[in-house]
Backbone bond lengths (Angstrom), bond angles and torsions (degrees), N, CA, C in turn:
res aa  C-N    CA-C-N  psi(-1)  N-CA   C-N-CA  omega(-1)  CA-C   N-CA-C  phi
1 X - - - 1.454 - - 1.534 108.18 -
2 X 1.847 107.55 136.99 2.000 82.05 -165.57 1.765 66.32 -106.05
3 X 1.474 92.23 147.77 1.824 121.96 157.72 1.397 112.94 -49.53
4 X 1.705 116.42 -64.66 1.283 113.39 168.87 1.468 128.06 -11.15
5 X 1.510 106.40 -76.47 1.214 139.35 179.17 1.640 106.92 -62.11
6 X 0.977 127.19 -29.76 1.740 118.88 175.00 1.476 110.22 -82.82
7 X 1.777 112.27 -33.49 1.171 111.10 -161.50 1.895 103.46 -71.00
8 X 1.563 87.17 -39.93 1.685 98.56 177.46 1.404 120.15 -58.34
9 X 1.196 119.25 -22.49 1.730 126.97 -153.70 1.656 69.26 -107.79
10 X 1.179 150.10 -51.27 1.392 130.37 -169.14 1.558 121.18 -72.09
11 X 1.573 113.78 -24.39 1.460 116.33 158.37 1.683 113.84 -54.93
12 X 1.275 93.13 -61.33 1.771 87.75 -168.88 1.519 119.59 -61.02
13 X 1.531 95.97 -30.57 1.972 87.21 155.82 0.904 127.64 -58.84
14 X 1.568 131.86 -47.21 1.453 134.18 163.94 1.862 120.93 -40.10
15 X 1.215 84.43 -36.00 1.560 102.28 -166.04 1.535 106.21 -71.90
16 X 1.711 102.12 -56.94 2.009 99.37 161.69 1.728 127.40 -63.71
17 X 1.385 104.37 -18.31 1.147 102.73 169.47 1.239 129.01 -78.90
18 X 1.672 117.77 -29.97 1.329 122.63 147.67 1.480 118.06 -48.40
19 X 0.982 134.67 -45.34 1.355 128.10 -169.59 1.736 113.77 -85.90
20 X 1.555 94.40 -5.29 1.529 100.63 155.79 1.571 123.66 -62.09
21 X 1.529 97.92 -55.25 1.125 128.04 -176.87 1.567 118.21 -40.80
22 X 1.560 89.97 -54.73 1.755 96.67 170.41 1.039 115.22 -52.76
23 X 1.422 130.34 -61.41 2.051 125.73 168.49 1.615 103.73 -27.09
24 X 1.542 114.66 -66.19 1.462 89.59 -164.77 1.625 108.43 -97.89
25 X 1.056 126.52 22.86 1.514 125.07 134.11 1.478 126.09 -50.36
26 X 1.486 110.74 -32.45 1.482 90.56 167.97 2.025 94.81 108.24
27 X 1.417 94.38 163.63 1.805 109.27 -174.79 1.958 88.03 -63.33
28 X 1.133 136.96 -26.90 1.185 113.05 -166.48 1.358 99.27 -83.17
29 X 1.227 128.88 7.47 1.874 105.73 177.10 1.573 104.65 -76.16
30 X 1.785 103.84 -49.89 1.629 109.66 177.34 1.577 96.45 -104.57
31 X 1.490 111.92 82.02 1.874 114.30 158.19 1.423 133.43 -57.24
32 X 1.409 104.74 -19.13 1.553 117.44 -155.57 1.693 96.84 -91.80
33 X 1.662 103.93 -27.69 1.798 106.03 -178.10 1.094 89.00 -97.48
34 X 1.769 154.40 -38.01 1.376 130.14 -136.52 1.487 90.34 -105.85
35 X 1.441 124.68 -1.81 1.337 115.37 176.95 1.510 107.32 -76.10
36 X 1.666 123.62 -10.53 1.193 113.90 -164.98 1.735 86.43 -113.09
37 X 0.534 138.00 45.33 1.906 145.85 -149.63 1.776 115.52 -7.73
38 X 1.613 105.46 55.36 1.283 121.49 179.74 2.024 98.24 -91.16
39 X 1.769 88.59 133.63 1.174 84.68 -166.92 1.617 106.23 -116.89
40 X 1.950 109.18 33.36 2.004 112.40 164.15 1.643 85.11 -78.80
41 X 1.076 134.06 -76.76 1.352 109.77 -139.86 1.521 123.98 -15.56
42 X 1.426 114.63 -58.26 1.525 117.87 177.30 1.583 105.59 -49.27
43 X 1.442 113.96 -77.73 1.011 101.72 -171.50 1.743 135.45 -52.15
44 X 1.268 99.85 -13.88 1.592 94.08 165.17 1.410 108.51 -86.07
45 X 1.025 138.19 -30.70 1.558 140.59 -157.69 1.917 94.89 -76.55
46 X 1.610 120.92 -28.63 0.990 156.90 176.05 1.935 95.61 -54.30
47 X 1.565 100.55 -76.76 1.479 86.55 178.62 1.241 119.58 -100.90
48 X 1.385 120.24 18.56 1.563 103.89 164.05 1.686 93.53 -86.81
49 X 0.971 120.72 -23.89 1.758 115.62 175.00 1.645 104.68 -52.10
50 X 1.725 106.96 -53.29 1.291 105.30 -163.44 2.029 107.19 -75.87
51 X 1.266 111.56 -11.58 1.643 99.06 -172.03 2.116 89.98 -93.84
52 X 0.971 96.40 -24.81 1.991 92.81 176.88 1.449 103.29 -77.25
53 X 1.103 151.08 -31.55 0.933 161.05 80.92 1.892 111.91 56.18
54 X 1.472 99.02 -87.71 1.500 122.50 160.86 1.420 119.89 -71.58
55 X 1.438 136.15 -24.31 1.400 126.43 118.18 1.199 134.03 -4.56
56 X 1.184 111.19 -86.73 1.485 139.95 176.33 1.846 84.80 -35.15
57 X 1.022 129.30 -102.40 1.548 166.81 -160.34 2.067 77.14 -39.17
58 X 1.084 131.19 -71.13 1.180 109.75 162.38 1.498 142.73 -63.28
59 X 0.854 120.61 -0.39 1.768 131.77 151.41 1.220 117.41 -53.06
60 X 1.618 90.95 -65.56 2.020 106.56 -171.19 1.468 101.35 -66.27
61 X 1.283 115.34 -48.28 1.269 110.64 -170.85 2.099 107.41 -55.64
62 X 1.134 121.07 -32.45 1.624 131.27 -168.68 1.753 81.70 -77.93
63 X 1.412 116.36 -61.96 1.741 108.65 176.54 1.453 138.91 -37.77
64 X 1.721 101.33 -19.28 1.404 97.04 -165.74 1.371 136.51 116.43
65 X 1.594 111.33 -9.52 1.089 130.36 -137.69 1.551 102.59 -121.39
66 X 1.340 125.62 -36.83 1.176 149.81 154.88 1.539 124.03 -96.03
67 X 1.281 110.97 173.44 1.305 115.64 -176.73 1.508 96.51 -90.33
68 X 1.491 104.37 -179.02 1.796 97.14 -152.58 1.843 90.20 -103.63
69 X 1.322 97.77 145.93 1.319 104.98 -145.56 1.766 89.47 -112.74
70 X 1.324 123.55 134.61 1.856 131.96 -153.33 1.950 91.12 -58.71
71 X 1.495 83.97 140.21 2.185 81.97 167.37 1.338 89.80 68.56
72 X 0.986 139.79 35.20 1.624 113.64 176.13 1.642 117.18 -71.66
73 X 1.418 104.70 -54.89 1.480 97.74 169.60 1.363 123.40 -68.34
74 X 1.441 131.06 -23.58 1.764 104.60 163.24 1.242 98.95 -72.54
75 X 1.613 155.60 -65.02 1.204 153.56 -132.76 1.450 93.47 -60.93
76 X 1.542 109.00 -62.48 1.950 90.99 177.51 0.981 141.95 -67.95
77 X 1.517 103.83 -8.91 1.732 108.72 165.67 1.675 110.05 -68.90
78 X 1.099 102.43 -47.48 1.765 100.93 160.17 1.429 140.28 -45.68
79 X 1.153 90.20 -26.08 1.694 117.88 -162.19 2.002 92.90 -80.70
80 X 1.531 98.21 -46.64 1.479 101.21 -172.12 1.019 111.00 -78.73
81 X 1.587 122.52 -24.09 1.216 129.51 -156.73 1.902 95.95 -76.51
82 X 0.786 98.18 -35.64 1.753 117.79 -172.20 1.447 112.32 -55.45
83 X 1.627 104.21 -64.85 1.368 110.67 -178.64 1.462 90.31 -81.55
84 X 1.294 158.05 -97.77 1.628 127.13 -163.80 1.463 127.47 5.17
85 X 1.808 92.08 -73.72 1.341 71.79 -176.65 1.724 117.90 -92.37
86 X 1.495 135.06 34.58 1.204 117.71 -175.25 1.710 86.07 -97.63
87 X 1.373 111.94 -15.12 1.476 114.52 -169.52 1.742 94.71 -66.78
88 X 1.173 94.04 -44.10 1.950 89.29 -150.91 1.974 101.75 -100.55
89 X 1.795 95.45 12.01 1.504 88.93 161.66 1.765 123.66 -73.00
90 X 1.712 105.27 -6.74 1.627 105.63 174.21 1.320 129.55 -63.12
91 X 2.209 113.74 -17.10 1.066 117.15 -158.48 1.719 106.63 -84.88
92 X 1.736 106.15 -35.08 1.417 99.81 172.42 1.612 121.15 -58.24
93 X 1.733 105.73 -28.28 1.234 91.39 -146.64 1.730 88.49 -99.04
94 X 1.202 118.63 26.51 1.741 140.95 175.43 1.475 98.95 -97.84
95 X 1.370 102.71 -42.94 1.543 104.56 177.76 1.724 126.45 -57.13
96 X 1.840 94.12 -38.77 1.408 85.03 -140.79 1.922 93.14 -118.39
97 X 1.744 95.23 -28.65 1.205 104.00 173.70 1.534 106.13 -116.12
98 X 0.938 139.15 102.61 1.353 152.37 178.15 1.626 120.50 -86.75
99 X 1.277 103.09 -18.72 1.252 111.74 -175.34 1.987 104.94 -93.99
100 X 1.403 104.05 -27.17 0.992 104.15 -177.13 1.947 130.34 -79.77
101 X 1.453 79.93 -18.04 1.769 103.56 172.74 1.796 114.06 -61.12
102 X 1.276 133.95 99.47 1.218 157.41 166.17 1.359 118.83 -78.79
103 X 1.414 118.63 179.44 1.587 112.80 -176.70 2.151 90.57 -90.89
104 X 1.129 90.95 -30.24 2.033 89.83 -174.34 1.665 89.83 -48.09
105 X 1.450 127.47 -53.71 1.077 120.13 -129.58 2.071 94.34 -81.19
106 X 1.303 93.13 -49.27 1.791 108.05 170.75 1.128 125.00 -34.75
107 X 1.684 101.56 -56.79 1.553 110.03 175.96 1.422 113.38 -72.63
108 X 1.203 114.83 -32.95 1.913 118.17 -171.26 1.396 104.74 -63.99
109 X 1.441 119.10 -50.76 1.692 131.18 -179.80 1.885 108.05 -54.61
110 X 1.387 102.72 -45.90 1.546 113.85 -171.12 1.539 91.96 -49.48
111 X 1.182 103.94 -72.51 1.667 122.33 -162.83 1.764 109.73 -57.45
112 X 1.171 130.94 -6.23 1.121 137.32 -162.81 1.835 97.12 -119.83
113 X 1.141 100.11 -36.95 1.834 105.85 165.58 1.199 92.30 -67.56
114 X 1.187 123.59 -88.95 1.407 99.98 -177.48 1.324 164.34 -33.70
115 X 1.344 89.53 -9.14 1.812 115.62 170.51 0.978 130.37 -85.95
116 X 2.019 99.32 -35.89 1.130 120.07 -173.32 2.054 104.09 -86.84
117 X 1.084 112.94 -37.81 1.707 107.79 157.46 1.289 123.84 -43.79
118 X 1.085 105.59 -66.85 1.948 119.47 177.95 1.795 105.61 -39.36
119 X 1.388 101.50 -45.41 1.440 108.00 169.08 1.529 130.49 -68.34
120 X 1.652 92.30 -43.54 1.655 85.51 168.79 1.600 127.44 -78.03
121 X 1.299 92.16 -28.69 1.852 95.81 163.33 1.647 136.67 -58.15
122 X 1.124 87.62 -27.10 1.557 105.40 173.64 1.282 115.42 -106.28
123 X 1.349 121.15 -15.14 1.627 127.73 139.89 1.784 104.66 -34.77
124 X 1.460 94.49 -83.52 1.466 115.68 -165.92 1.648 110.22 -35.90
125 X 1.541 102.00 -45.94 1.276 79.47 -171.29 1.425 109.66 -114.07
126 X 1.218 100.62 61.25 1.924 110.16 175.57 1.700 103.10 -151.97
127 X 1.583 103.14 16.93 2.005 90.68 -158.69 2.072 85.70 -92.96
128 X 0.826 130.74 2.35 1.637 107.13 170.91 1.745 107.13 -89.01
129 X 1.614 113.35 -31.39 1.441 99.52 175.28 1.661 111.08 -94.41
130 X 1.405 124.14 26.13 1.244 100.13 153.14 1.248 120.76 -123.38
131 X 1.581 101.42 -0.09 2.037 119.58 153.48 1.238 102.10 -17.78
């Protein structure tokens, strides 16, 4: 069982389960849309829960933990490729928009580097048995 790969497949559960959370948190998690009574917020928060979600379910499955789940090795190269770079999309926009960089935006990138490592590490050292 690689650790990598469990620890990662257990973030992104956390991570869809948070974004569960926001639905039944209520219009004050997203205030800025429910003040105008737009009703995507939920439903996107809905399927970014459900594609982290299938993340998750592809992690464990690359760990060992599940049965081996179709595409597994391109899907997680994707999977990392994603959170990498959604992590290190803060540096252009540090570059160019500076004004636009927030603590949401700092902390969201941090935590998404970090997901996206845990993933590539446990990529790395599992990519000949899922060749």
């Amino acid at each position: 069982m690689n650790r990598n790969l469990l620890i990662a497949g257990g973030l992104s559960l956390l991570a869809s389960l948070l974004h569960v959370a926001i639905i039944f948190g209520g219009p004050a998690r997203y205030a800025w849309a429910a003040e105008r009574g737009e009703w995507w917020p939920a439903l996107a928060a809905l399927g970014i829960a459900a594609i982290l979600a299938i993340w998750a379910l592809y992690a464990f499955s690359a760990a060992g933990c599940l049965r081996r789940l179709p595409l597994l090795k391109p899907v997680l190269l994707i999977i990392t490729a994603i959170y990498l770079l959604r992590g290190l999309a803060l540096l252009p926009i540090w570059l160019w928009r500076p004004e636009a960089v927030n603590a949401f935006a700092v902390w969201s990138s941090l935590i998404c580097l970090g997901y996206g490592l845990f993933h590539a590490l446990g990529l790395s050292q599992r990519c000949r048995q899922l060749a």
